[in-house]
C-alpha positions, 0 to 999 in steps of 0.5 A: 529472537532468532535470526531467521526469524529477524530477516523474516521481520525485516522483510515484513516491515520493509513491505509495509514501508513500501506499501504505504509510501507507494500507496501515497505515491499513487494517489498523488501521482493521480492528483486525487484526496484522500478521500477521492482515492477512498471513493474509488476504492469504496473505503474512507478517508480514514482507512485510507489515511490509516495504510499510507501511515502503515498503521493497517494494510488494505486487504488483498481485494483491494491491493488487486483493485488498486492495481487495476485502477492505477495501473500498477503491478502487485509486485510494485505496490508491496515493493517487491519491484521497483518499476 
């Protein structure tokens, strides 16, 4: 694999990483379930156990709707800042 192309990877996966811990971070910080987080959101408990694992990521529909309800930037949520 090329280099670019490795860095690339990297970024991706780091995004993912973030994302996923941040996602939990905010549900905990909220004192919400799962399953209430999921409510708000109109997703399952399922869904929402899946993106804080990293095993799937919310669409951008509901990364907007996370941050508005949660008050917290995009650029937060997919760690591209830390505040």
């Amino acid at each position: 694999m090329s280099s670019k192309k490795t860095r690339v990877f990297r970024k991706i996966y780091n995004m993912e990483q973030n994302l996923s811990c941040r996602l939990r971070e905010i549900r905990l910080e909220a004192k919400l379930t799962q399953m209430e987080f999921g409510q708000k959101l109109g997703v399952s408990q399922d869904t929402v156990s899946l993106w804080e694992k990293g095993k799937s990521l919310p669409a951008a529909e509901y990364i907007i709707l996370i941050c508005k309800q949660f008050g917290v930037s995009a650029d937060y949520l997919l760690g591209l800042k830390d505040f």
